[in-house]
Backbone atoms as SQL, in Angstrom:
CREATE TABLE atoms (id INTEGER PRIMARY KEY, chain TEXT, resi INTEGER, resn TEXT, atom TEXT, x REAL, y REAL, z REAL);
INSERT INTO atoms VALUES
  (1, 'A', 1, 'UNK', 'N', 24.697, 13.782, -28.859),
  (2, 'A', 1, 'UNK', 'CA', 23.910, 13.871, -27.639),
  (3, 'A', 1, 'UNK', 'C', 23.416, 12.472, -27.287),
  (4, 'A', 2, 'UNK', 'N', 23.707, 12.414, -26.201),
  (5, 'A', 2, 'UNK', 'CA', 22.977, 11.001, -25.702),
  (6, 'A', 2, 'UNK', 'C', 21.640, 10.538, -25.683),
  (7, 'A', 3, 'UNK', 'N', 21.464, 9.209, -25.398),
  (8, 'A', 3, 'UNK', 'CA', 19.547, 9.222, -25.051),
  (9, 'A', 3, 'UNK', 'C', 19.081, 9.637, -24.116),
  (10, 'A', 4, 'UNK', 'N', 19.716, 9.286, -22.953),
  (11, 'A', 4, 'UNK', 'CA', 19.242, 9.828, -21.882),
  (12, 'A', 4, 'UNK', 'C', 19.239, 11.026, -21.428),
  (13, 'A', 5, 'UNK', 'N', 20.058, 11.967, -22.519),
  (14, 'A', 5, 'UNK', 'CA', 19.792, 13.486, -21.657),
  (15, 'A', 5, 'UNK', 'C', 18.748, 14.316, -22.533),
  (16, 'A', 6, 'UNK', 'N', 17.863, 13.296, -23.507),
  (17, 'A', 6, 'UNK', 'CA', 17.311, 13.902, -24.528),
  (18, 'A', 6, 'UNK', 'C', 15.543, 13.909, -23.869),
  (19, 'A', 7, 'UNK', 'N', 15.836, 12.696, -22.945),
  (20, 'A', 7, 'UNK', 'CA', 14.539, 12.361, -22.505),
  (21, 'A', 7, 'UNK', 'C', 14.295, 12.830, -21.791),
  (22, 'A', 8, 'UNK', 'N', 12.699, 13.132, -21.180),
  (23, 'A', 8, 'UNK', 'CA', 12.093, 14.597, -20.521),
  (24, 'A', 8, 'UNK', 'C', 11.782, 13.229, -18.862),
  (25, 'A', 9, 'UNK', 'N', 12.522, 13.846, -17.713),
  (26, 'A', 9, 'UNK', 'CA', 11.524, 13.194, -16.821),
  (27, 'A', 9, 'UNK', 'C', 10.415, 13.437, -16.132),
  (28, 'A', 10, 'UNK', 'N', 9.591, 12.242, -16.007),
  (29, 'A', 10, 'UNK', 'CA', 8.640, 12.166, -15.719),
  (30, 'A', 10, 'UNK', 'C', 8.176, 12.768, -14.847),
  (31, 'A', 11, 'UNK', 'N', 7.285, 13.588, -14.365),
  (32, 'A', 11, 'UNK', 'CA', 6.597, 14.531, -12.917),
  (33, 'A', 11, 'UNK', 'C', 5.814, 13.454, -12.115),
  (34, 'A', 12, 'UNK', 'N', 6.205, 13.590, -11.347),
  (35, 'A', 12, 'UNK', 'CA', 5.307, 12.534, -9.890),
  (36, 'A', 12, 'UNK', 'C', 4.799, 13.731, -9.034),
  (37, 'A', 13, 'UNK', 'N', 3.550, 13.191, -8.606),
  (38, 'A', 13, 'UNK', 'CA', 2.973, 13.864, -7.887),
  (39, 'A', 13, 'UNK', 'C', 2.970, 13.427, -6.443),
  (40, 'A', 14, 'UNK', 'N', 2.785, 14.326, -5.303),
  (41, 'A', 14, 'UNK', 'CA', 2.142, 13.711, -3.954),
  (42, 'A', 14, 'UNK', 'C', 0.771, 13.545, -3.967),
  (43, 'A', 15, 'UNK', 'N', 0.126, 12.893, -3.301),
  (44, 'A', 15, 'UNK', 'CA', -1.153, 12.560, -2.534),
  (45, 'A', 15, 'UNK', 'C', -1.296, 14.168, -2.610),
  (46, 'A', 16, 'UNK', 'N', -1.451, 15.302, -1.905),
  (47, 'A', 16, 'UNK', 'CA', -1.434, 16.349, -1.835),
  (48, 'A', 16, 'UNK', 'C', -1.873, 17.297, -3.295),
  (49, 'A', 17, 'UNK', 'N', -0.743, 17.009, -3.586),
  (50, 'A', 17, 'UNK', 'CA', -1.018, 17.699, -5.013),
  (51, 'A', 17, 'UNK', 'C', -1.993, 17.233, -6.488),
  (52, 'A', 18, 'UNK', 'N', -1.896, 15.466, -6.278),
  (53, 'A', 18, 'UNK', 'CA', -3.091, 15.026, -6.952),
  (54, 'A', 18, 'UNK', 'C', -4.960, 15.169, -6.174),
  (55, 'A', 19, 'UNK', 'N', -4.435, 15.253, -5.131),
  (56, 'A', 19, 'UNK', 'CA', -5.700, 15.653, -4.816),
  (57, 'A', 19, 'UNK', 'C', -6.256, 17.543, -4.920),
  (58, 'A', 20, 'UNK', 'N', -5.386, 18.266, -4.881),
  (59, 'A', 20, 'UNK', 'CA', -5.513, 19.689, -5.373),
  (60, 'A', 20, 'UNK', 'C', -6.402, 19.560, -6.591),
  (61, 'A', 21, 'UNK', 'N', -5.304, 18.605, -7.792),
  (62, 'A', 21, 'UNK', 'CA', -5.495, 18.157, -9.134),
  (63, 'A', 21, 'UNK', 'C', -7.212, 18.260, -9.439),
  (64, 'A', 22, 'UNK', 'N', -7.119, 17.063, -8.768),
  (65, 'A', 22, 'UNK', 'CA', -8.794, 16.327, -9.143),
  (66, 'A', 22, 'UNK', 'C', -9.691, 17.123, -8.272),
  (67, 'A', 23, 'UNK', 'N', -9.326, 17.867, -7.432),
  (68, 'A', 23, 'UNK', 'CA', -10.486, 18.095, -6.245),
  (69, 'A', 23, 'UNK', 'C', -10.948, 17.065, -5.654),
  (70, 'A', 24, 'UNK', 'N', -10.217, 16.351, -4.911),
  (71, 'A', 24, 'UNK', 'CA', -11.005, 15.340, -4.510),
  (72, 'A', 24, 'UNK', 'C', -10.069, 15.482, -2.815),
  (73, 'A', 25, 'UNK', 'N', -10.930, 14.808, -1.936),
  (74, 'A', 25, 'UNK', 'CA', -10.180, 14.834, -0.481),
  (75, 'A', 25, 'UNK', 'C', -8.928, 13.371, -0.709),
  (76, 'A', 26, 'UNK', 'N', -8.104, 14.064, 0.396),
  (77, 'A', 26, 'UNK', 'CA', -6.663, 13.437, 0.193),
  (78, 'A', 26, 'UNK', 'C', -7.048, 12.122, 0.696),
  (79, 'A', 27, 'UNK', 'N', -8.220, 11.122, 1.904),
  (80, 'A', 27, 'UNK', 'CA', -8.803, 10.054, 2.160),
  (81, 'A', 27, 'UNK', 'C', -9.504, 9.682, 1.423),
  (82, 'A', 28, 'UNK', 'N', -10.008, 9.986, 0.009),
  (83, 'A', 28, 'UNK', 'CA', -10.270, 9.420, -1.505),
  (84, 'A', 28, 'UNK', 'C', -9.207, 8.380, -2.075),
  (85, 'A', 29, 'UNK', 'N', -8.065, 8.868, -2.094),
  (86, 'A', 29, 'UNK', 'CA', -6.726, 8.533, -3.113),
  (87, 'A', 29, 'UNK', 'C', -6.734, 7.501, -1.901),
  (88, 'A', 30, 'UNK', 'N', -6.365, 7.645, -0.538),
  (89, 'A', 30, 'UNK', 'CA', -6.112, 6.791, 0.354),
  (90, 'A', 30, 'UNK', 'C', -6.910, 5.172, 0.228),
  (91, 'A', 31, 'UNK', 'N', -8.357, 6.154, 0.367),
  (92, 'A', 31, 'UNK', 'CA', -8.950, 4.569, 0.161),
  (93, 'A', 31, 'UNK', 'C', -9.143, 4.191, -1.315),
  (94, 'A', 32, 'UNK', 'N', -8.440, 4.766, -2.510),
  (95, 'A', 32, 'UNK', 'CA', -8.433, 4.394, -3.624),
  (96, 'A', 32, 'UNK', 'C', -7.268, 3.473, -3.621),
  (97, 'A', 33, 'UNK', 'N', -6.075, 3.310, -2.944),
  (98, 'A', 33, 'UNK', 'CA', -5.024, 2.760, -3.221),
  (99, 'A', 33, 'UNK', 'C', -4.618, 1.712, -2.757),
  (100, 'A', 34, 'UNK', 'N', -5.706, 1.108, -1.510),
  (101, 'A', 34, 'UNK', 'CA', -6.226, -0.459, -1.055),
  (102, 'A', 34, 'UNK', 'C', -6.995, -0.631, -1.893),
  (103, 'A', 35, 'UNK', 'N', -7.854, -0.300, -2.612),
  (104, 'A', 35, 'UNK', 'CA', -8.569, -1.145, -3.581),
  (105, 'A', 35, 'UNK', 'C', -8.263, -1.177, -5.136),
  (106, 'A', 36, 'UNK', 'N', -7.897, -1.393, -6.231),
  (107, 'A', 36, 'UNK', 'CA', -8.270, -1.450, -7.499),
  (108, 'A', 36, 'UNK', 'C', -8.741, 0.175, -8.205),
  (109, 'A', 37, 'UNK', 'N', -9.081, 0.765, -7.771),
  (110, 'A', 37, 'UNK', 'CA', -10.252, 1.641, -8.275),
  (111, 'A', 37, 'UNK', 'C', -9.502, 3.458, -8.450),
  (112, 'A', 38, 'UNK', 'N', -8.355, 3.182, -8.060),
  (113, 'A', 38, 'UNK', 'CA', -7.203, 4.645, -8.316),
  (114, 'A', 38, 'UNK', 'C', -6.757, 4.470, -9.353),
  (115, 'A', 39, 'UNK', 'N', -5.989, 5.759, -9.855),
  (116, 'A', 39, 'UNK', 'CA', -5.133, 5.986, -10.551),
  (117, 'A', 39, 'UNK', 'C', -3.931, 5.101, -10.359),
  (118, 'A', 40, 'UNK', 'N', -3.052, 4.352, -11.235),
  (119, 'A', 40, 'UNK', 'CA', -1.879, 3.756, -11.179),
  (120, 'A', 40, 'UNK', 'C', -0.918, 4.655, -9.814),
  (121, 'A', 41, 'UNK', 'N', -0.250, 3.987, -9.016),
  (122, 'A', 41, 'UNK', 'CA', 0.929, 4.821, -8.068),
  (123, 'A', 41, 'UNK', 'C', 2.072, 4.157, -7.916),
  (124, 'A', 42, 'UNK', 'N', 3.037, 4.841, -6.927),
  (125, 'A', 42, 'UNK', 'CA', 4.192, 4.497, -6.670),
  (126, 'A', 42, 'UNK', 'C', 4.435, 4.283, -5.617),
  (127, 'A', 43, 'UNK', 'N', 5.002, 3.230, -4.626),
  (128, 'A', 43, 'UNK', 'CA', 5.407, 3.313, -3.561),
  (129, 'A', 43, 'UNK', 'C', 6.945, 3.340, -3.504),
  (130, 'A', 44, 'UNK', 'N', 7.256, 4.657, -2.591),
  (131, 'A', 44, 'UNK', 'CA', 8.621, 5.327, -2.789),
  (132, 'A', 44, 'UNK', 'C', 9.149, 4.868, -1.760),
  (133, 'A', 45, 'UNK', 'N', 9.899, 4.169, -0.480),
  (134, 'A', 45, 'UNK', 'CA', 9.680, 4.028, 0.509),
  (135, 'A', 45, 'UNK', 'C', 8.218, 4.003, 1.077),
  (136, 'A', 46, 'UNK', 'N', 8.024, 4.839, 2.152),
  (137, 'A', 46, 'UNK', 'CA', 6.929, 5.210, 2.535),
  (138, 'A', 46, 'UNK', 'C', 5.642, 5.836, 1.813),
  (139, 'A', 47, 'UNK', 'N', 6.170, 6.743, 0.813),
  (140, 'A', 47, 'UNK', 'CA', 5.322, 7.389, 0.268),
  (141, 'A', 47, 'UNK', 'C', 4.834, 7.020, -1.163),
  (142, 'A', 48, 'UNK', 'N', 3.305, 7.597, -1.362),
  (143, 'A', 48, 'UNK', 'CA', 3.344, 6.826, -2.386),
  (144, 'A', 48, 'UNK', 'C', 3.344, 8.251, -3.638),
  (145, 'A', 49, 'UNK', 'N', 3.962, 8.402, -4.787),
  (146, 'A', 49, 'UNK', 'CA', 3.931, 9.478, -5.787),
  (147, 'A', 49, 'UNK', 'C', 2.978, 8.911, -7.031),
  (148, 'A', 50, 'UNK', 'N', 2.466, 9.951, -7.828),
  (149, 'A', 50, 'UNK', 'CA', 1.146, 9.399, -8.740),
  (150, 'A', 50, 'UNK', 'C', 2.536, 9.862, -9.962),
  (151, 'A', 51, 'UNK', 'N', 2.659, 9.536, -11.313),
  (152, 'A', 51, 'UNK', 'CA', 3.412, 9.758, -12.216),
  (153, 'A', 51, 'UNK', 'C', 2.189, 10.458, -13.302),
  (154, 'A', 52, 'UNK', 'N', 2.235, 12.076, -13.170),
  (155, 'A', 52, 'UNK', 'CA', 1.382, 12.621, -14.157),
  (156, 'A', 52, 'UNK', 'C', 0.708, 12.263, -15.409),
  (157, 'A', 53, 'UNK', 'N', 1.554, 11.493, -15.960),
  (158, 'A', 53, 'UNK', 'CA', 1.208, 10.963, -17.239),
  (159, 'A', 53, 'UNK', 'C', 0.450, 9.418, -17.326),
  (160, 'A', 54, 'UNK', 'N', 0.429, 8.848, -16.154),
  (161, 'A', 54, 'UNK', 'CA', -0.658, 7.701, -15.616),
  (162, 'A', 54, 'UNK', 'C', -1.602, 8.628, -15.424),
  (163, 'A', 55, 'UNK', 'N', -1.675, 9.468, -14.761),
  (164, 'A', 55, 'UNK', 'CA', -2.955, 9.807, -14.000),
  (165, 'A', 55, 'UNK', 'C', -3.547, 10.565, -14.975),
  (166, 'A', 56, 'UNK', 'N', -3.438, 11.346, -16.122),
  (167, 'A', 56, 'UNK', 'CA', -4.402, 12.091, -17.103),
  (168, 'A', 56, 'UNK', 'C', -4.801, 10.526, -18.165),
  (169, 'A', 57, 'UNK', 'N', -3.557, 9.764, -18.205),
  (170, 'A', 57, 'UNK', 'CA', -4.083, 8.549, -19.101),
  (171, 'A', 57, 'UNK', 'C', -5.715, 8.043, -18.164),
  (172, 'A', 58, 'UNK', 'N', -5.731, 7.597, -16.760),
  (173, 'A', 58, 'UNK', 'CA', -6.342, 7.228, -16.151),
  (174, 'A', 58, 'UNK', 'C', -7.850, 7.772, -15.913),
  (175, 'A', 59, 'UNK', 'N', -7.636, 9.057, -16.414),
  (176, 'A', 59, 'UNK', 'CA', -8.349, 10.048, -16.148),
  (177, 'A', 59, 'UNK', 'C', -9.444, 9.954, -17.041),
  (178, 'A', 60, 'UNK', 'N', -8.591, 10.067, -18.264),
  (179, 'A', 60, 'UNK', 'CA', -9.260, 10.121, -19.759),
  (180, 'A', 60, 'UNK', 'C', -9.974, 8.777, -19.803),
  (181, 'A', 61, 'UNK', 'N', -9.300, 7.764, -19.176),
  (182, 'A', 61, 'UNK', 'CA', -10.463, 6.021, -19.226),
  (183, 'A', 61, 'UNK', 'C', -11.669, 6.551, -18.559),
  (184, 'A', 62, 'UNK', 'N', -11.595, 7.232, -17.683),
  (185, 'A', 62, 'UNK', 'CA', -13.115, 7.727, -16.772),
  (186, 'A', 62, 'UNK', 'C', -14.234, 8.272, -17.829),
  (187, 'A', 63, 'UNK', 'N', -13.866, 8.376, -18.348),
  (188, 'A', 63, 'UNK', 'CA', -15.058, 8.931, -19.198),
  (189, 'A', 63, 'UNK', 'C', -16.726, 7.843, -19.356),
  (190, 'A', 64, 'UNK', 'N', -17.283, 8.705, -19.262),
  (191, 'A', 64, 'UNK', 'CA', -18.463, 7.743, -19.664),
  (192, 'A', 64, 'UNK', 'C', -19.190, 8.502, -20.574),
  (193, 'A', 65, 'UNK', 'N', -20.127, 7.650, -22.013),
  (194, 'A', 65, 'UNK', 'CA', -21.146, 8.729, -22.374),
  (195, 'A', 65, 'UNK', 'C', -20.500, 8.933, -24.009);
């Protein structure tokens, strides 16, 4: 078996669906993604996709306490 058919790919999310995620409004992520202060993303062309496994890593840094 090869490597590459062994490896699981990665889930990307939309704007849409990470905001379902977090509960947060979809002009959160927006103005998170001009500044520093989002989750890691992707710009796909036009769109930008969040890669699931950034965004719980990202998530888990939030912690305070």
């Amino acid at each position: 078996m090869n490597e590459t058919t062994t490896q699981t790919a990665p889930s990307f999310l939309t704007q849409h669906d990470l905001s379902e995620l977090l509960r947060l409004p979809e002009r959160t992520l927006e103005d998170w993604r001009l500044t520093p202060a989002g989750p890691p993303f992707l710009n796909l062309g036009r769109h930008a996709r969040y890669e699931l496994a950034d965004v719980l890593r990202w998530v888990g840094d939030q912690r305070h306490g």
